[in-house]
C-alpha positions, 0 to 999 in steps of 0.5 A, a space after each residue: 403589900 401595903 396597909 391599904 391593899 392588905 385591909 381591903 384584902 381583909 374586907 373582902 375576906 370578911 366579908 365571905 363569912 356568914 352573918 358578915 356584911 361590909 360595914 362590920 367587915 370595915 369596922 373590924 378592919 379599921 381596928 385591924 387593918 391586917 389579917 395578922 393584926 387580926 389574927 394576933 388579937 385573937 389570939 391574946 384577948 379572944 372573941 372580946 378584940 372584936 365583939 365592942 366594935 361598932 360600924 359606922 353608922 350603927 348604934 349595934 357592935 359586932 357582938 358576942 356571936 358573930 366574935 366567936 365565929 370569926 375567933 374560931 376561923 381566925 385561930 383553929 388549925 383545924 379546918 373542919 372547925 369552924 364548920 362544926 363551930 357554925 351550927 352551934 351559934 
């Protein structure tokens, strides 16, 4: 798979998640434009790889919140998780 069918393979993950619209999902993308890019920074740097990027267009980054859910389901191996992990944000 190339760079470009995996980032937009990522996009239209992102996008599936809660609170995820597709300017943020872009943004993240262009940061990390693989799910193990991705994967990887969380992994090394947490909620903050994701939580200063900003969309284009936006003045508003992705934010603190929002980095924590996508930390959680990119990082847990349990997959009821991020289930409980969404009613605590």
């Amino acid at each position: 798979m190339t760079i470009a069918a995996s980032k937009q393979v990522l996009i239209k993950m992102l996008q599936t998640l809660p609170r995820m619209s597709e300017p943020k999902a872009q943004a993240i993308a262009e940061h990390f434009p693989t799910i193990r890019q991705l994967t990887m920074a969380f992994k090394q740097q947490g909620a903050a790889a994701v939580a200063q990027v900003t969309p284009t267009g936006s003045t508003r980054s992705i934010g603190m919140t929002l980095a924590r859910q996508l930390a959680c389901f990119f990082t847990s191996s349990n997959p009821n998780m991020y289930r409980s992990q969404l009613l605590l944000f």
